[in-house]
N, C-alpha and C positions, 0 to 999 in steps of 0.2 A: 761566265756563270759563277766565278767564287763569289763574287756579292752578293750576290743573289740566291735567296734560298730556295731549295727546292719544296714545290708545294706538296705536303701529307696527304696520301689518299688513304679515305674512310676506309674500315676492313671489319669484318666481322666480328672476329676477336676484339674490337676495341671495348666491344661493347661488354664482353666480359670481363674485363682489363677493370671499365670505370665501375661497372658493380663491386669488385674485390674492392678497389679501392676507397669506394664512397662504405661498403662493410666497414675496412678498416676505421676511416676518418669517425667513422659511426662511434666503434670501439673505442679511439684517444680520445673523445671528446670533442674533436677539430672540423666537427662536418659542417656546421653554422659557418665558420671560419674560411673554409673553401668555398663555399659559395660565395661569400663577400659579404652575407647580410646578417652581418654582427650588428649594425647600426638601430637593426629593425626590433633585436632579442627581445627587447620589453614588449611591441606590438603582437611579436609570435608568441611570447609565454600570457599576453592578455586576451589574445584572442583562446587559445585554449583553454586558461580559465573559465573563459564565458561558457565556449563549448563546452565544459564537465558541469559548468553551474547550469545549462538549460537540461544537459541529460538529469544531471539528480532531481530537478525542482518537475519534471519529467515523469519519474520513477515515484516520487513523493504523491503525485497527481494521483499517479493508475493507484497506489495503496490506499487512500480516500477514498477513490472510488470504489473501489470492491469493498470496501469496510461499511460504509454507505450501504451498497447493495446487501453486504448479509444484514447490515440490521435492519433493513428494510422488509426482509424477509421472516428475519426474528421477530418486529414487530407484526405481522401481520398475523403470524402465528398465534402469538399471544393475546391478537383481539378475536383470535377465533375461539381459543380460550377462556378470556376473559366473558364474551357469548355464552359459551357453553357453564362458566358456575353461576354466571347470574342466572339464569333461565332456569336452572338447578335451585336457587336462592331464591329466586318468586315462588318455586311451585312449592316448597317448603319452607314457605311463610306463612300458610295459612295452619292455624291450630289446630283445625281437624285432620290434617295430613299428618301433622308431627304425631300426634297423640296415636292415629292408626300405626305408626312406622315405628312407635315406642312399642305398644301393644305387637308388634307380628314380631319384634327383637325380643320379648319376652321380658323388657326394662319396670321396673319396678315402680319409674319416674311418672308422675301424674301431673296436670294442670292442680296448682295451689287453691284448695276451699275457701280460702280468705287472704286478703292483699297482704303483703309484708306490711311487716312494724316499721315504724320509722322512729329512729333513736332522736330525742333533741335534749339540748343542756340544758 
């Protein structure tokens, strides 16, 4: 049996053995390196790229969207708004109303007895 190696049985502890270990490789920089797939490093660092480039383009999404949403809700505001002074703006447009609403403010301002001048050269 010296030729021969004796075969390693699995133990429990190994398994906290390769954790420290694969920590450590973590730490020197060397973990890529112990698995053997150095060859692949551009594949691994492009696929991550992708991965951060679909979260952000992701994140960009949902902010359009809620920005979308309030102005949508801003505008609707403002056509309820916009409702409320025209309807405001019709009902004093007629001359009789203005002239009573001068008259109950106690305004001095009268409808004109005769059209304005018009200046010419």
């Amino acid at each position: 049996m010296k030729g021969q190696e004796k075969e390693r049985k699995w133990r429990v502890s190994d398994i906290g053995r390769a954790i420290v270990n694969s920590l450590v490789a973590i730490a020197k920089g060397q973990f890529i390196l112990r698995l053997k797939v150095d060859k692949y490093f551009l594949q691994v660092v492009w696929t991550f790229f992708l991965f951060a480039m679909f979260i952000l383009f992701g994140l960009g999404v949902d902010v359009t969207l809620s920005k979308v949403e309030n102005n949508k809700q801003r505008l609707q505001e403002l056509e309820i708004l916009h409702t409320q002074k025209r309807y405001e703006l019709i009902s004093l447009s007629r001359r009789s109303t203005v002239g009573r609403l001068l008259k109950e403010n106690g305004s001095q301002v009268t409808e004109p007895q005769k059209p304005a001048a018009t200046l010419q050269e």
